[in-house]
N, C-alpha and C positions, 0 to 999 in steps of 0.2 A: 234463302238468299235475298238479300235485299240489296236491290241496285243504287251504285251510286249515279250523281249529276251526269259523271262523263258515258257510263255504261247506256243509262239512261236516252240522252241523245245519241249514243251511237246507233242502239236500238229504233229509235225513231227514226232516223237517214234510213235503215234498211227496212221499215216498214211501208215508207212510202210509195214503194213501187209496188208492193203485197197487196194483193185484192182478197178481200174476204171470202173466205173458203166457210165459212160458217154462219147460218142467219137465227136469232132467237126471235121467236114469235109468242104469238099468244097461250102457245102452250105453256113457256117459259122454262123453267129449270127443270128436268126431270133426268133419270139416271140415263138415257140413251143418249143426251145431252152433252151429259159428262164424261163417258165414256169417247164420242165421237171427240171432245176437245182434248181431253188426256193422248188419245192417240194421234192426233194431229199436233201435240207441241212435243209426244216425242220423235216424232219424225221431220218436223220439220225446227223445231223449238222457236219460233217465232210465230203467232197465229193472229190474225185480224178476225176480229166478229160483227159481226152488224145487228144491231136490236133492232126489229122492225117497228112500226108507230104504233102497235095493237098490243105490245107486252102491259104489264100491268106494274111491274115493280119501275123506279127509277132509275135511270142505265146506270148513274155512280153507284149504286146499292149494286146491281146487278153483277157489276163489273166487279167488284170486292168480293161477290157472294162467288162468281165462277173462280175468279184467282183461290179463293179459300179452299173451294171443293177442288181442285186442280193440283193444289199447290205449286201453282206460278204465281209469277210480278204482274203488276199491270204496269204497262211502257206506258201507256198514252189511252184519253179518253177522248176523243172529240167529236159532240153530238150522241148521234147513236152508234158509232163505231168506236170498238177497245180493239187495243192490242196483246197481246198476251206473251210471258216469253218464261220458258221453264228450260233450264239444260237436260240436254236429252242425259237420262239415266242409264241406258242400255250402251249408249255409243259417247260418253261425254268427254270424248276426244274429237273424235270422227266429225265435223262440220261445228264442231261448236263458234258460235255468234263472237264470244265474248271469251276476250284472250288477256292475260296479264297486265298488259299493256291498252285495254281498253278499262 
């Protein structure tokens, strides 16, 4: 799915208040990583992350490489913090973010 301008900024408004429920450090990518965000964008399908100052890769690469392995969008990059946004697969009626009209 690739979001459009308007999806895009909707997503953002509702990020804003979201605190980062997940932090990338020096370990960096590894499978418990991915599994922990996989499960956090289907339950909540919108996820903020934080790279901490000690990772190694660059947070735009970072941020392309978890969207890749996740298969979500990335909403928004700013600094060290991504957003993340996948429609929930199991429920993608049930809470979804992003409606017709957005």
């Amino acid at each position: 799915m690739v979001l459009n301008s308007k999806q895009r900024a909707h997503l953002k408004g509702l990020a804003n208040s979201l605190q980062a429920i997940i932090q990338v450090g020096k370990a960096g990518v590894g499978d418990n990583l991915i599994v922990q965000i996989d499960e956090a964008l289907e339950a909540r399908e919108l996820v903020k992350i934080r790279f901490l100052q000690n990772i190694e890769e660059e947070p735009q690469e970072l941020a392309e490489t978890l969207a890749n392995l996740t298969k979500s969008e990335v909403v928004q990059r700013i600094g060290g913090v991504v957003v993340l946004y996948r429609r929930s697969e199991k429920n993608p009626n049930k809470g979804a973010l992003l409606t017709n009209d957005t």
